[in-house]
C-alpha positions in Angstrom: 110.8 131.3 83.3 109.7 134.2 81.2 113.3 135.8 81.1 114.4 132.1 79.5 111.4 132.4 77.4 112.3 135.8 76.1 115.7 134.8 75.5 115.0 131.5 73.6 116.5 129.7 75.4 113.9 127.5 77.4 113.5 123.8 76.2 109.7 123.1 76.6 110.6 118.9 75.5 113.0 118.8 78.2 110.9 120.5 80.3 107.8 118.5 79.5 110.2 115.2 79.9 111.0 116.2 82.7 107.3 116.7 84.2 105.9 113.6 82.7 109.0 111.0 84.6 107.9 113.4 87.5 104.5 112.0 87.5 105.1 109.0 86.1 107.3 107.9 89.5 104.5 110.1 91.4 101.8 107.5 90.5 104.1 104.3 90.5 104.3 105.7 94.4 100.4 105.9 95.1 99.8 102.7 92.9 102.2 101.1 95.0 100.2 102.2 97.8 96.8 101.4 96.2 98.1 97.9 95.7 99.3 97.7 99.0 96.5 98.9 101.0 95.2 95.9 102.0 98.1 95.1 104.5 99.6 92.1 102.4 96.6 89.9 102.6 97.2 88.4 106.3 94.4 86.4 107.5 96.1 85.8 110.7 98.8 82.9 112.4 97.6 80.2 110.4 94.6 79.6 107.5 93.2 76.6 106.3 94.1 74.9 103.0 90.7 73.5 102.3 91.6 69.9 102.7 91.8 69.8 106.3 95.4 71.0 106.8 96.6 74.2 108.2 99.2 76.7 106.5 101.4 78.5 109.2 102.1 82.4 108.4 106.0 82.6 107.9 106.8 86.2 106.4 105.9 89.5 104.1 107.7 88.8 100.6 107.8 90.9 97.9 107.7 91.1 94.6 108.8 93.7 92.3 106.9 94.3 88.7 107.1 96.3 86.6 103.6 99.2 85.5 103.3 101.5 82.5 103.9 103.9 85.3 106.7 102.6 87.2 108.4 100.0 88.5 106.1 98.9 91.9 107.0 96.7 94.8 103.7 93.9 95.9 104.1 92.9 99.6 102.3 89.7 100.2 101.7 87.2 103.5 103.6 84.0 103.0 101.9 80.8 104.6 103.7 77.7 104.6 101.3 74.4 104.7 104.2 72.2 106.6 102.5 69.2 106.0 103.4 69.7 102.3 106.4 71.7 102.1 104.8 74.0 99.9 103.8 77.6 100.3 101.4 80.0 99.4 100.7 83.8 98.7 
């Protein structure tokens, strides 16, 4: 670095660029993480809905938004209250 420096040659805004989209996709990685970290929110096989009917655990779904920091995948638990034929996150 200080043989491009003497030379003139070394582009600290590219290089700087280049260090901030570094960090920027490091933290979208350990926000993903953070919002993660709670295992998706599963409560078990099946919860209640609060009216007496049960909601059966189908799946993990995702969702992908999008952070000042990075683009970040949520993973969720998907319950399906049969009775209904409607679901919940």
């Amino acid at each position: 670095m200080r043989g491009r420096q003497k030379l003139g040659s070394l582009d600290l805004e590219a290089s700087e660029m280049a260090i901030r989209a570094a960090m920027h996709q490091l933290g979208g990685v350990l926000f993903e993480k953070f919002l993660n970290a709670d295992g998706g929110g599963h409560q078990g096989a099946h919860i209640d809905c609060g009216q007496g009917h049960q909601a059966e655990f189908v799946d993990y779904r995702g969702k992908k938004i999008v952070t000042v920091l990075a683009p970040v995948e949520v993973v969720r638990a998907y319950y399906l209250f049969a009775c209904r034929r409607q679901g919940a996150v």
